[in-house]
C-alpha positions as CSV (number, residue, x, y, z in Angstrom):
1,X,-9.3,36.0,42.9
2,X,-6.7,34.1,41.8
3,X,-5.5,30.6,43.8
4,X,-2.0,30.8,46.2
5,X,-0.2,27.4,45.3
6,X,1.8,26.2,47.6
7,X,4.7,23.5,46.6
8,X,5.4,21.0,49.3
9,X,9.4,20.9,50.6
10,X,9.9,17.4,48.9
11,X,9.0,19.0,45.1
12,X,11.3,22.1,45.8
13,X,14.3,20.0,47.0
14,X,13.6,17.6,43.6
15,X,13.6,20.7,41.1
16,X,16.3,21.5,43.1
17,X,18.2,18.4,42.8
18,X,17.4,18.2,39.2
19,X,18.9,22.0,38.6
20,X,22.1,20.4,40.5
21,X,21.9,17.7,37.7
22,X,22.1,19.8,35.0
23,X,24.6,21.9,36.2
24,X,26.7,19.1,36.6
25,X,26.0,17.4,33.1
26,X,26.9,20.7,31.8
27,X,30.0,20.8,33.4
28,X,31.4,17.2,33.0
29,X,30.7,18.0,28.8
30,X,33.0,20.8,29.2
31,X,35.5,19.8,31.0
32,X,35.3,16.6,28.2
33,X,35.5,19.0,25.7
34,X,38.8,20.4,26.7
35,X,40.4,17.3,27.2
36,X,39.5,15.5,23.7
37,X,39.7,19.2,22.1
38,X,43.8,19.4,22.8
39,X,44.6,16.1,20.7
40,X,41.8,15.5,18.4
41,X,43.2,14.8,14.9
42,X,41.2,16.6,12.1
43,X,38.6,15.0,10.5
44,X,38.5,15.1,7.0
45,X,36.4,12.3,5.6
46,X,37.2,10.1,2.8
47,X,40.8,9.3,1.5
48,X,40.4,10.5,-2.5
49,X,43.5,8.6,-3.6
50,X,46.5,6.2,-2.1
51,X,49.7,7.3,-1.5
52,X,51.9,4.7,0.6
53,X,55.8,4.5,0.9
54,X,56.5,0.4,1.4
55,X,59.5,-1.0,3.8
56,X,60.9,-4.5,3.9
57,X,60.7,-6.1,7.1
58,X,64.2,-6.2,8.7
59,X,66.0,-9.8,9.6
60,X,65.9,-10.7,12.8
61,X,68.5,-9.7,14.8
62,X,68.6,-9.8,18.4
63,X,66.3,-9.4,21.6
64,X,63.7,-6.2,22.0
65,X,65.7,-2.8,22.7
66,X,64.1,-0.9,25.2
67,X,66.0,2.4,26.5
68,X,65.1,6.0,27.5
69,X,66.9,9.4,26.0
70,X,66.9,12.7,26.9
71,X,68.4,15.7,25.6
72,X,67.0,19.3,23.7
73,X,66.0,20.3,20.6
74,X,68.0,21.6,18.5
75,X,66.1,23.6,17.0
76,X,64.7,25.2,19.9
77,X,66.7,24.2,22.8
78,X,64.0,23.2,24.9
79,X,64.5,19.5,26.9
80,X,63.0,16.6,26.3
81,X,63.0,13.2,27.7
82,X,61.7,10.2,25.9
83,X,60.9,6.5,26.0
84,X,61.7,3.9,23.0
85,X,61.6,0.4,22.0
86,X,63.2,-1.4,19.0
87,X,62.3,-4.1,17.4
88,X,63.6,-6.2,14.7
89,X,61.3,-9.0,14.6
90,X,58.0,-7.3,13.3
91,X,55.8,-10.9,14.2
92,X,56.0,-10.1,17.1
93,X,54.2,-6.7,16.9
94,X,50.5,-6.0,16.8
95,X,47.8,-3.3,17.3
96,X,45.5,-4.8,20.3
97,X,42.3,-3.9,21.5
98,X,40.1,-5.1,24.2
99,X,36.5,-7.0,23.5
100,X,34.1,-3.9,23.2
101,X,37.1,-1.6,23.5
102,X,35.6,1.5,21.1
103,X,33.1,2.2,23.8
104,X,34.4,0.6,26.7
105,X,37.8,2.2,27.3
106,X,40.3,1.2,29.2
107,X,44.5,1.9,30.4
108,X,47.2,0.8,28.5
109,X,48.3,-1.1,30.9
110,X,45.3,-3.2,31.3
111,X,45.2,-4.3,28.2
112,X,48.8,-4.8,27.8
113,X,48.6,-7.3,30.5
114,X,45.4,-8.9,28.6
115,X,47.4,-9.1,25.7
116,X,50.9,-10.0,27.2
117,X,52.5,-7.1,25.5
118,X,56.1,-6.7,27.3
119,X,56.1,-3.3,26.1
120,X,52.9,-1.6,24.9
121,X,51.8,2.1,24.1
122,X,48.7,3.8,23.5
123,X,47.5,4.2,20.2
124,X,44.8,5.2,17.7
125,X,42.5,8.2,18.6
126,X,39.2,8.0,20.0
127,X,36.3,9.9,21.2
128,X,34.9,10.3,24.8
129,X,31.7,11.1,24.5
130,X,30.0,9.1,22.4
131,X,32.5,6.5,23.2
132,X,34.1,5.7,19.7
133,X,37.5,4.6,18.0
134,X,38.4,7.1,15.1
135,X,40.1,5.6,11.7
136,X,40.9,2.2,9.9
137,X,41.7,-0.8,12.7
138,X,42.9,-3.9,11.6
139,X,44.5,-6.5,14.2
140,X,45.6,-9.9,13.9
141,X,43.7,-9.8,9.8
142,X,40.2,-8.9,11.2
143,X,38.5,-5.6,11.0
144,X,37.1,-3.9,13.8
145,X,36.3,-0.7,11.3
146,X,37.8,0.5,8.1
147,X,35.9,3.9,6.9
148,X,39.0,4.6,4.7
149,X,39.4,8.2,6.3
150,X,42.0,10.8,4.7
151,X,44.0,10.0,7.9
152,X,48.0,8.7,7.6
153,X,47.8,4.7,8.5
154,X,50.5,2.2,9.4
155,X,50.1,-1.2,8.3
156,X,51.6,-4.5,8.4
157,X,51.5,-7.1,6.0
158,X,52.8,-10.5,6.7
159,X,52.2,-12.0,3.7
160,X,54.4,-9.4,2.2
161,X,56.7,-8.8,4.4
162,X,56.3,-5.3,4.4
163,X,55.1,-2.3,6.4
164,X,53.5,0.5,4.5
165,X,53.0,4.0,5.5
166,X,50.4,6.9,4.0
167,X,47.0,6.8,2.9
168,X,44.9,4.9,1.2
169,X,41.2,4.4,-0.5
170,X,38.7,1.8,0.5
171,X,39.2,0.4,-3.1
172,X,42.6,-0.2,-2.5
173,X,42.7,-1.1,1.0
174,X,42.1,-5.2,0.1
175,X,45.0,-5.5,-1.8
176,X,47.2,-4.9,1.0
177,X,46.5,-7.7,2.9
178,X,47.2,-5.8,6.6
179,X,47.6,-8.1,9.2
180,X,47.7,-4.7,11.3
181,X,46.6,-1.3,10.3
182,X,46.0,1.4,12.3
183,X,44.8,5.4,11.5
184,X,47.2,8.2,12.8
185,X,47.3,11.8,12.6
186,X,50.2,13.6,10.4
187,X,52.9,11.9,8.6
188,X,55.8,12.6,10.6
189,X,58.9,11.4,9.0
190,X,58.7,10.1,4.9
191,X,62.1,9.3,4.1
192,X,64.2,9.7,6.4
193,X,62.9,13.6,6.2
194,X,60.7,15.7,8.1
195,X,57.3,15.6,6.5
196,X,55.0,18.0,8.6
197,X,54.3,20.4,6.2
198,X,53.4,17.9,3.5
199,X,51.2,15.6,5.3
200,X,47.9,16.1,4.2
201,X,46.0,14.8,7.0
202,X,47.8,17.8,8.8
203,X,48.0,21.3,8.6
204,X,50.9,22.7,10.3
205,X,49.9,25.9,11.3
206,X,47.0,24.6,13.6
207,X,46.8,24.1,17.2
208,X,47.5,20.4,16.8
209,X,50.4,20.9,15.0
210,X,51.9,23.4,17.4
211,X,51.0,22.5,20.8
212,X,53.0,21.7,23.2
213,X,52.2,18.2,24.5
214,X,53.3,14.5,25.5
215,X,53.2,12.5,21.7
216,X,53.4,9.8,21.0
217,X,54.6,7.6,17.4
218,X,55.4,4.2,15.2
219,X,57.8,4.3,12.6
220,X,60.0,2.0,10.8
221,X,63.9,2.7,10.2
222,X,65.1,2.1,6.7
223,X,66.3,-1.4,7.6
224,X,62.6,-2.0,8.3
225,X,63.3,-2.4,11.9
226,X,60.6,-0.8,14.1
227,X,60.4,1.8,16.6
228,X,57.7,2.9,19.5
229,X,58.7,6.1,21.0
230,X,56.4,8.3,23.5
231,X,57.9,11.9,24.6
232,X,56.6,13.0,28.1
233,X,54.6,16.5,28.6
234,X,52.2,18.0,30.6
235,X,49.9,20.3,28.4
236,X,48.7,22.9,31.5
237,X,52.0,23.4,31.6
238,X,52.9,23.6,27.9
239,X,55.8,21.1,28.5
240,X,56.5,18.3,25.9
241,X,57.0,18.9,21.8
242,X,55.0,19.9,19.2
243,X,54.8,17.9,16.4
244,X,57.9,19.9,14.8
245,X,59.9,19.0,17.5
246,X,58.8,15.3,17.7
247,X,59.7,15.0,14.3
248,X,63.1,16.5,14.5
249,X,63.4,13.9,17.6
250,X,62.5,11.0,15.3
251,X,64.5,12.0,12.1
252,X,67.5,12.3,15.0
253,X,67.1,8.4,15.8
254,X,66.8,7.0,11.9
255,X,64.0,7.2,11.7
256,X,62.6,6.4,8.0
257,X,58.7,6.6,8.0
258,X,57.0,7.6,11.6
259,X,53.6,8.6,12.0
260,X,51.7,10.5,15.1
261,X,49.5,9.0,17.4
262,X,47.0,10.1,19.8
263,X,49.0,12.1,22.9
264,X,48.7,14.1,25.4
265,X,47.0,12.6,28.3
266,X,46.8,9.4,26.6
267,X,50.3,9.4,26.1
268,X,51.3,5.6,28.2
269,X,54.5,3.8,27.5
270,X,54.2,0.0,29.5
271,X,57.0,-1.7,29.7
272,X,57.5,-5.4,31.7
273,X,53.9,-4.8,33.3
274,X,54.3,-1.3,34.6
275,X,54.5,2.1,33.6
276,X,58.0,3.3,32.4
277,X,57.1,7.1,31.4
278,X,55.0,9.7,33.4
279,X,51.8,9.6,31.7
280,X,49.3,12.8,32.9
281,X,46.1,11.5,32.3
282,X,44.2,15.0,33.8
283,X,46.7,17.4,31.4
284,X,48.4,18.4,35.0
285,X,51.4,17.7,36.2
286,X,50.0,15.9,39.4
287,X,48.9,13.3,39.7
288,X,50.5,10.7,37.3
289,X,47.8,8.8,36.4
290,X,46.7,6.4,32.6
291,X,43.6,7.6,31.1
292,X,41.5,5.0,29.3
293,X,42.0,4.7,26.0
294,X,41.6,2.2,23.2
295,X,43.9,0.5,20.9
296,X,47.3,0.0,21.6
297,X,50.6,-0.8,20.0
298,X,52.3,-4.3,21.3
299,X,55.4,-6.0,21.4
300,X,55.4,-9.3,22.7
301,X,58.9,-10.9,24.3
């Protein structure tokens, strides 16, 4: 005959437990998937050849410009309401990035206030899970990575003088001499012009392109002047601009060369210490909350 087995109480409610576990595991990954699935920028490996526009650095002229707007599209009608700074002393703008900051995110606003940014915005792109930064970082002339991706960059070089905008190979990254350099997502604005269906890190038809989301964006105007702007949105809700309509925003303010940033929920604008736009760190409209991130642009007074 074969043996009854009997399994004590305590080993049922552990294989219980542990089913509990994995169900929860499980759901935490897809509910990460979701969130970094809405703004990820498309990964396409290496960048085969440079092609950068270059911008003087403007003259000084006055204090830190710091305003909101709001209005529609034009070419849609729909409303938007966004956040900007101008600045026309580019020493005193960096990327930043906390010690450890690829894995161990954190808000804009903390590390604004580590950094002493009076206005500060979230940045590059990142991953959640592993933990990881995504594109060329430079800040303050060291490297924290540089793969060289086909991604659009923005980089500052004060040895120059000049900001430069577009892409560029490891082989010719060194000769730039970036003081800053940071890894977008889409070429927004080349010339004063929209440039969203020539960017080649982008292509315009997908849901990246399209969606309806908070963005956010550095640029230059021709004067070599430049601009941080973040647009608010909430993406349940399929509130905020596509990249389309962000660009038709930025082209509206002068600007010359923009490029996109990582948005949506990520999309922060710090200004003073505290939070001047209505970041939506969950993609809902309630509550308004910063999710962690990791670089960020910064202005200091």
């Amino acid at each position: 005959n074969m043996e009854r087995k009997h399994f004590p109480l305590q080993s049922m409610l552990a294989m219980f437990r542990s089913c509990l576990f994995v169900v929860f595991v499980v759901f935490v990954g897809c509910i990460s998937l979701l969130i970094e699935g809405l703004e990820q920028p498309p990964q396409l490996g290496l960048a085969s050849a440079t092609d950068v526009d270059t911008v003087p650095f403007s003259t000084p002229n006055g204090p830190l410009q710091v305003w909101t707007t709001s209005g529609t599209y034009n070419s849609t009608g729909r409303p938007y309401k966004a956040y900007l700074a101008h600045l026309t002393d580019i020493g005193k703008f960096q990327f930043a990035l906390h010690p450890k900051g690829c894995v161990d995110h954190r808000s804009t606003q903390y590390s604004a206030s580590m950094e002493d940014c009076v206005w500060a915005t979230n940045a590059g792109f990142f991953a959640f899970t592993p933990p990881a930064c995504i594109g060329n970082i430079i800040i303050k002339g060291k490297s924290t990575q540089l793969p060289a991706t086909k991604n659009v960059n923005f980089g500052i070089s004060n040895r120059t003088n000049r900001t430069t905008i577009g892409f560029i190979t490891a082989d010719d990254l060194p000769s730039f001499h970036f003081d800053e350099l940071l890894s977008g997502s889409g070429w927004l604005v080349r010339k004063g012009v929209s440039n969203v269906n020539s960017s080649s890190d982008l292509n315009p038809n997908s849901n990246f392109a399209t969606e309806k989301a908070p963005r956010t964006s550095i640029g230059v105007k021709k004067d070599g002047s430049l601009v941080s702007i973040v647009v608010d949105g909430v993406e349940s809700l399929h509130e905020g601009p596509d990249l389309f309509e962000f660009t038709e925003l930025l082209v509206s303010l002068d600007l010359w060369e923009a490029i996109n940033l990582d948005g949506g929920g990520s999309t922060t604008a710090i200004y003073k210490g505290q939070v001047y736009n209505q970041p939506t760190c969950t993609d809902q409209p309630e509550p308004i909350c910063q999710r962690n991130v990791t670089t960020i642009t910064c202005i200091h007074a």
